[in-house]
C-alpha positions, -999 to 999 in steps of 0.1 A, spaced: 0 0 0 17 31 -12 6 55 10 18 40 42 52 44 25 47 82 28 43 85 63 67 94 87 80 69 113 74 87 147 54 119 131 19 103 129 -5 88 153 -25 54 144 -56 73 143 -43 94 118 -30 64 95 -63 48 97 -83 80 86 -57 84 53 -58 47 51 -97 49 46 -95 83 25 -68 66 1 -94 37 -3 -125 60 -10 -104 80 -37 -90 49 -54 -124 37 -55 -139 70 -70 -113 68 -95 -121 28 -105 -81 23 -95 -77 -12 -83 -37 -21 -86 -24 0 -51 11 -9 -71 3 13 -98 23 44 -104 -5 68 -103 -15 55 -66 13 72 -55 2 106 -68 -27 101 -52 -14 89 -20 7 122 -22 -29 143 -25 -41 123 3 -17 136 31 -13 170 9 -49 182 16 -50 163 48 -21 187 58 -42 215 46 -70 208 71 -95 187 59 -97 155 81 -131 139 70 -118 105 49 -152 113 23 -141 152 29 -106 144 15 -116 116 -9 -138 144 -29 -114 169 -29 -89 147 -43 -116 131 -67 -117 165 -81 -85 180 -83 -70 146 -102 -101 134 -118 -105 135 -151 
């Protein structure tokens, strides 16, 4: 799972992990992206924690916004 990956040993709780873990998931679903080994996970993994950092904490909250700044 890519995303995990991108975290930082030490600078995240397990609640947070779980919440970006579950906001990954509804994004690669939106998207119809299956293969979490696919190169373009990654970039989406990235948006995850990106607009998570920018204060939206909701998993659906961040799944939309990332829906519709990479969707087509």
């Amino acid at each position: 799972m890519p995303i995990n990956r991108l975290f930082r040993e030490g600078k995240i709780r397990p609640d947070d992990v779980e919440r970006l873990n579950q906001a990954f998931s509804f994004t690669l679903s939106a998207l119809g992206l299956v293969d979490r080994n696919d190169a373009i996970c990654e970039i989406v993994a990235r948006k995850i924690i990106e607009i998570d950092a920018n204060g939206i904490h909701k998993p659906k909250e961040i799944a939309n916004l990332a829906v519709a700044q990479l969707g087509p």
